[in-house]
C-alpha positions, 0 to 999 in steps of 0.5 A, a space after each residue: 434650936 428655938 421655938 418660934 415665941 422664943 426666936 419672935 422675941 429675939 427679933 422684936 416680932 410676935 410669934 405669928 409674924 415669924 411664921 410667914 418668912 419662914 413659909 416663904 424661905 426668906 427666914 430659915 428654918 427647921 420642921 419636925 413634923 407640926 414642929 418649926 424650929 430656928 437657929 439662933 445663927 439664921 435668927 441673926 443673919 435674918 436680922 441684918 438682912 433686914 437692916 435698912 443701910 440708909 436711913 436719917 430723921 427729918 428735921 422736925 419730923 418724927 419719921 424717917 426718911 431713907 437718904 
């Protein structure tokens, strides 16, 4: 089980960020109490649920755009 700093890092965000998926049950989660906890298995599926399937870079820009 990881604390949130630690389940943060292992999807780029800061501790904050991870807390609002979770409230809303789009990032699962464990609570002990004041405590919340994850598991490393839901961190990744979380991660490739995010995944944006389409995405290219423009030519000459330095933005992507989703096909």
């Amino acid at each position: 089980m990881l604390r949130a700093a630690e389940a943060a890092a292992r999807l780029g965000l800061s501790a904050r960020t991870v807390y609002a998926p979770a409230a809303s049950g789009e990032l699962p989660c464990y609570r002990f109490g004041a405590a919340v906890r994850f598991d490393p298995a839901d961190l990744d599926a979380y991660k490739l649920a995010c995944r944006s399937a389409a995405t290219t870079r423009a030519a000459g820009s330095s933005s992507l755009t989703a096909s």
